[in-house]
C-alpha positions in Angstrom: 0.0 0.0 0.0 1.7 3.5 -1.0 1.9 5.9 2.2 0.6 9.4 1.3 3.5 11.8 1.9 2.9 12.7 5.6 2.1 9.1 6.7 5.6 8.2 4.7 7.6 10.4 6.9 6.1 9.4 10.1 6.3 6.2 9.1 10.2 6.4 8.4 10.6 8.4 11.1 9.1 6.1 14.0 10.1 3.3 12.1 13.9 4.7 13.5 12.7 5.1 16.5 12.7 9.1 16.8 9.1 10.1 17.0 9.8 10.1 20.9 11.9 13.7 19.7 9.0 15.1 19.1 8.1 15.5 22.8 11.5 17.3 23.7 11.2 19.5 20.4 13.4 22.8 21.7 14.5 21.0 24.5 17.8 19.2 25.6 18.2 15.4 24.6 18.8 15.0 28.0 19.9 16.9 31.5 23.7 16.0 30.6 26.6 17.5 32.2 27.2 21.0 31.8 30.3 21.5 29.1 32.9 23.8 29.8 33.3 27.0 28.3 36.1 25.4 26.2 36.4 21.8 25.2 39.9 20.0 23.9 40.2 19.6 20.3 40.7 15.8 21.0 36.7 15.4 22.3 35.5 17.7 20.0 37.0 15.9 16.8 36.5 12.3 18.7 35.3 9.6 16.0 31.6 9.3 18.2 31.4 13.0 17.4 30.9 12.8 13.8 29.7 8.9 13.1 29.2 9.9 9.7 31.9 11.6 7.1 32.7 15.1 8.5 30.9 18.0 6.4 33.9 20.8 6.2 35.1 24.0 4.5 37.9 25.6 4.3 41.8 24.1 4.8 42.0 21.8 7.6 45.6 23.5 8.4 43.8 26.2 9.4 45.1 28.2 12.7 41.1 28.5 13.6 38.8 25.6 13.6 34.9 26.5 14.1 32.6 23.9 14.8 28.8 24.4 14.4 25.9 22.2 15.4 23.1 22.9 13.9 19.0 22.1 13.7 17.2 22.2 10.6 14.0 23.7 11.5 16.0 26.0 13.8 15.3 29.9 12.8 18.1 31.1 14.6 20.5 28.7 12.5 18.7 29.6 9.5 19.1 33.0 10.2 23.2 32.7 10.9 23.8 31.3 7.3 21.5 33.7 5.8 22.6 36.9 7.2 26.2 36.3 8.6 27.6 33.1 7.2 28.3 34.6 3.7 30.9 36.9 5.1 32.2 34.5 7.5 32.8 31.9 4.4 34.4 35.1 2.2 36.6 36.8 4.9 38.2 33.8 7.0 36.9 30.4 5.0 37.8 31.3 1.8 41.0 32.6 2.6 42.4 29.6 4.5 42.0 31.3 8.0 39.3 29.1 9.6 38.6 25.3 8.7 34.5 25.4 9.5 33.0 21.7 10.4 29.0 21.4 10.4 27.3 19.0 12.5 23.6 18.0 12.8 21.8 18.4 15.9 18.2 18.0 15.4 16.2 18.9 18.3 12.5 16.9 16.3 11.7 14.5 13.4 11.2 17.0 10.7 14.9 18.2 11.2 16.2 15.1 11.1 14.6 14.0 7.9 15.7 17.3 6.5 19.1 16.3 7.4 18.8 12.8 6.2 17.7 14.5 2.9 21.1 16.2 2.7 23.1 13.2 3.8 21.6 11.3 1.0 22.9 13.9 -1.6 26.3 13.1 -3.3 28.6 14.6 -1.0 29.8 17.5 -3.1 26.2 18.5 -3.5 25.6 18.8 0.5 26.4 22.1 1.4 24.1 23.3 -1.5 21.5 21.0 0.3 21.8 22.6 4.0 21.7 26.3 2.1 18.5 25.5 0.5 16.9 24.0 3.4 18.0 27.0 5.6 17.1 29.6 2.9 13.4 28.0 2.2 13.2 27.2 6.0 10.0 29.3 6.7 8.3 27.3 3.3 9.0 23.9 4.4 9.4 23.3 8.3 6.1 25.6 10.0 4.2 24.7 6.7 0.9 22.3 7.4 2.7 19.9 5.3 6.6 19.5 5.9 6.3 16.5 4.2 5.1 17.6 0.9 7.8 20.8 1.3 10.8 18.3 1.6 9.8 16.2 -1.5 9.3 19.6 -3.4 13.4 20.4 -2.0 14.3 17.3 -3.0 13.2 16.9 -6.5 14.2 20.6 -7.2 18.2 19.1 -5.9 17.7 16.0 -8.5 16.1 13.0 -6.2 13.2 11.4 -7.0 10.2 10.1 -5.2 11.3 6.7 -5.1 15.7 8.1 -4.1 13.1 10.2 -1.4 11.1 7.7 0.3 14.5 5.2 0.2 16.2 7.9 1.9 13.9 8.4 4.7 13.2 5.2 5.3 17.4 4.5 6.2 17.5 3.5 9.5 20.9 3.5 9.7 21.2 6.7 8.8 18.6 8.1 10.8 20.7 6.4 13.9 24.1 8.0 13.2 22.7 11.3 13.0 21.3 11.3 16.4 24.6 9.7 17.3 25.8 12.3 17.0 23.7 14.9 18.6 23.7 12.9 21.4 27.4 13.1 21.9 27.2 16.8 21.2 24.3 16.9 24.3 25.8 14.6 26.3 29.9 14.8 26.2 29.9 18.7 24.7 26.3 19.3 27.1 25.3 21.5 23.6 21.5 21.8 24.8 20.2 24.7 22.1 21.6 26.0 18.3 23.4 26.8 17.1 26.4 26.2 19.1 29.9 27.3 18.0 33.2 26.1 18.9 35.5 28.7 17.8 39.2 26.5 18.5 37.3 24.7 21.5 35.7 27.5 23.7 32.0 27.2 23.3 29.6 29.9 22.3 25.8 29.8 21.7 23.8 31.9 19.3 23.9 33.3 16.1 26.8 35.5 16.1 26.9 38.6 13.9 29.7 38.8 11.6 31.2 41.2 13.7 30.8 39.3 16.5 32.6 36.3 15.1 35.5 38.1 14.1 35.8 39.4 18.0 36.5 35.8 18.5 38.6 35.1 15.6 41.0 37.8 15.2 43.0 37.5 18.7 43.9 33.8 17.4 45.0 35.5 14.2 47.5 37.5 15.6 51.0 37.1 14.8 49.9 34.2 12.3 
């Protein structure tokens, strides 16, 4: 029997075992230990805390390494790429200062299918994914049909119905993604997003442009 399009991502959703999100939806995961304001490099880039391949920009020799984790449906992430992440990417990613690593940390279901969407996209076509879901965030996530908005994003970005109901229904995949946000909640105690870890020390919110580079330029100096 063929799901209808909302009943297909519950269905793929549960079927992973993370409908029980939904009830903690702007929440923590759990209480978890409170992190420190900044966290060594080794725990940060620890194999649990990316399960899948790490998503990065910029040249991993870089004398800054920012780390972001990130929800889909989050406004205040969508807001940080669309307003400051431009200039971020042109004045220090671009031009090999800062090596910036993306995580996913959905906080509900319809995040993490959005994020399963991207992980399914060939991995040079990723970062355009996670744009477009954070520019058209307002169209597709408080919509009365998320579903129907994510197949509309995914056949735009090449996929088809059948590539899009395969994808969501990867259980595997749904799994590692939460692996990781649970490492980030409970070893990193990241509880909202997006969090930032500018070379370790941790800092919530979407930073302004010129709020980033106070962070960034004092471990430029003498570089």
């Amino acid at each position: 029997m063929t799901l209808d399009r909302r009943r297909l991502l519950e269905h793929a959703l549960s079927g992973a075992g993370l409908l029980a999100l939904a009830a903690t939806a702007g929440l923590p995961l759990t209480a978890g230990p409170a992190a420190a304001q900044t966290v060594e490099q080794a725990k940060l880039m620890a194999p649990e805390a990316s399960p899948l391949p790490v998503q990065a920009l910029g040249d991993p020799k870089a004398p800054v390494t920012i780390i972001e984790y990130a929800s889909a449906t989050c406004s205040h992430c969508a807001d940080f790429y669309v307003k400051t992440f431009p200039t971020l990417k042109k004045t220090y990613i671009d031009t090999g200062k800062v090596h910036f690593i993306f995580r996913e940390f959905p906080f509900e279901p319809v995040a993490t299918a959005a994020f399963m969407l991207a992980r399914c996209m060939p991995p040079d076509k990723y970062e355009a994914m996670i744009g477009t879901l954070f520019e058209t965030q307002r169209a597709w996530a408080f919509g009365g049909d998320p579903a129907a908005g994510l197949l509309t994003i995914a056949k735009q970005a090449g996929m088809s119905q059948d590539e899009f109901e395969k994808c969501l229904s990867d259980k595997d995949l749904a799994e590692k993604i939460q692996e990781s946000a649970r490492y980030g909640n409970q070893e990193l105690g990241i509880n909202a997003t997006p969090t930032f870890f500018i070379n370790g020390k941790k800092v919530s919110g979407a930073l302004s442009a010129e709020e980033f580079a106070k962070e960034i330029d004092p471990l430029l100096a003498g570089k």
